[in-house]
Steps between C-alpha positions, in 0.01 A plus 500: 500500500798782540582397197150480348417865680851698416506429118109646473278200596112583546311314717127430397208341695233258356332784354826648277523785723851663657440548799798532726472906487211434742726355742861697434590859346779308310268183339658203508900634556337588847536376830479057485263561794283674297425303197457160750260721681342651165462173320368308847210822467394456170461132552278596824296734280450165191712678290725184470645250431689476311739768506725600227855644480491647112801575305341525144580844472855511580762523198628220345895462649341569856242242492772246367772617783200425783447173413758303366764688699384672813243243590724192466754673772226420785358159324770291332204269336236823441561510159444095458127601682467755247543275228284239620236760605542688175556823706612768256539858703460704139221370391275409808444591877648301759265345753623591864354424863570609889764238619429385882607668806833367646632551857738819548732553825811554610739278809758776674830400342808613550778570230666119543149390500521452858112580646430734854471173676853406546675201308149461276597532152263622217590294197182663278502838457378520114174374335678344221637158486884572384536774764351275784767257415803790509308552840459220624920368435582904634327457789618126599854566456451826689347268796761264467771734548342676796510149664892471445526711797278288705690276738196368656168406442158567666326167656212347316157335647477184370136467588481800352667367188321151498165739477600679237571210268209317632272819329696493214488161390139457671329482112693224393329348775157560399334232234139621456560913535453802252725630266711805541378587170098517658696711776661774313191509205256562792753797659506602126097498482511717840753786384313525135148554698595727733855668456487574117490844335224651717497392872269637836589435846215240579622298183871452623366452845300209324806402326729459859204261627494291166860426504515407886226247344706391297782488679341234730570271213871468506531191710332336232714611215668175334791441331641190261846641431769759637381751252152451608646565835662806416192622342273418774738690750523771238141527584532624822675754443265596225216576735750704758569727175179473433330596832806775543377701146187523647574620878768744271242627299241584773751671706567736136190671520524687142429405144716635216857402650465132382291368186174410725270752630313458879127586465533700881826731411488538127747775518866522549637589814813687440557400891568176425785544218736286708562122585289292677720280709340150605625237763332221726524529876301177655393338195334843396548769229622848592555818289648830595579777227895543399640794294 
């Protein structure tokens, strides 16, 4: 879409109308937050889908440079879905849509990836999978040297040990349980209801109760495999992010900072233009405002 948007894109709604001046003084080379927002409204108001991103109009050499050289440089294999989708940008508008909402936060990490709890490193500080790698082999051979000047080593419980594996491994254990698959589609089902591009206090209030239902489940979860395992475990920590967006998004009472809007403050609150820093003191959630 930069792409798409820089080199003169226009976006159209079902009805062949551009409409992103509605929504941003600058059309569709405005703010991202904007055209989200704008397209999510005309779809409230029936005026799509589909949406379209139409490039028709631009010259020749420019419509050839966006697709067969800028758009490759994000998508190795777009061009080989063009071809089988007979996508051609000059002669016919490009069908677009509102991707999902993902998860956004940030762990307090020092330079050597070293967090503010000491000798906890953070080995993921990017979204993307190459840089979480670089991250991850940064931050374990900064760990690993901080431990060469170690010349002794804390106790461990090994009750306290012997539980921990026991939860772990505890689906393996299980023959006639649910999937972690059910799990994570039904914490999926929860966030698209109530936490999508329009949200209202009573409807993430809902949303906390439906995931404690849910997770009453996990002592059924079953696995057959160690991947299965990982996955169900992975599950977990799933609903923690996912209970955590919600608590963080009640305590930012505003709309206009992030792509959803809150029915009760539909405004933003230029009082809240700093981080909202989250940890868990007795199993539960707390927030307090940072810089």
């Amino acid at each position: 879409m930069n792409g798409i948007n820089s080199m003169g894109g226009h976006e159209l709604n079902a009805l062949g109308e551009r409409f992103m001046g509605k929504y941003d003084p600058m059309w569709e080379n405005g703010l991202r937050i904007n055209q989200i927002s704008g397209t999510y409204q005309e779809m409230v108001e029936g005026k799509g889908p589909p949406f379209y991103m139409d490039m028709t109009h631009l010259n020749k050499d420019d419509v050839q440079h966006l697709q067969y050289v800028l758009m490759p440089g994000d998508k190795a294999t777009y061009l080989d879905y063009c071809e089988q989708k007979g996508i051609e940008f000059a002669k016919t508008p490009l069908e677009v849509e509102i991707s999902e909402l993902s998860f956004s936060g940030l762990i307090y990490t020092q330079e050597n990836l070293e967090t503010n709890v000491s000798g906890l490193y953070n080995g993921c500080v990017f979204i993307g999978f190459s840089g979480a790698m670089c991250g991850g082999d940064y931050a374990g051979k900064q760990a690993a040297e901080s431990l060469q000047g170690t010349d002794s080593l804390i106790g461990f419980d090994k009750k306290e040990i012997e539980a921990e594996k026991e939860r772990i491994f505890r689906p393996m254990k299980i023959d006639k349980g649910i999937r972690y698959k059910d799990i994570e589609r039904a914490i999926s089902q929860v966030l698209d209801y109530y936490m999508g591009y329009r949200r209202n206090m009573k409807g993430m209030e809902a949303a906390l109760e439906k995931l404690d239902l849910i997770a009453t489940y996990f002592p059924k979860i079953k696995a057959s495999n160690y991947h299965g395992l990982m996955r169900a475990n992975e599950s977990a920590e799933l609903m923690k992010m996912a209970k955590l967006v919600v608590h963080a998004s009640m305590e930012r009472k505003e709309s206009g900072r992030a792509y959803y809007r809150i029915a009760e403050y539909p405004d933003l609150n230029p009082g809240l233009n700093k981080v909202l820093v989250a940890w868990q003191e007795n199993g539960q959630p707390r927030f307090s405002w940072g810089i």
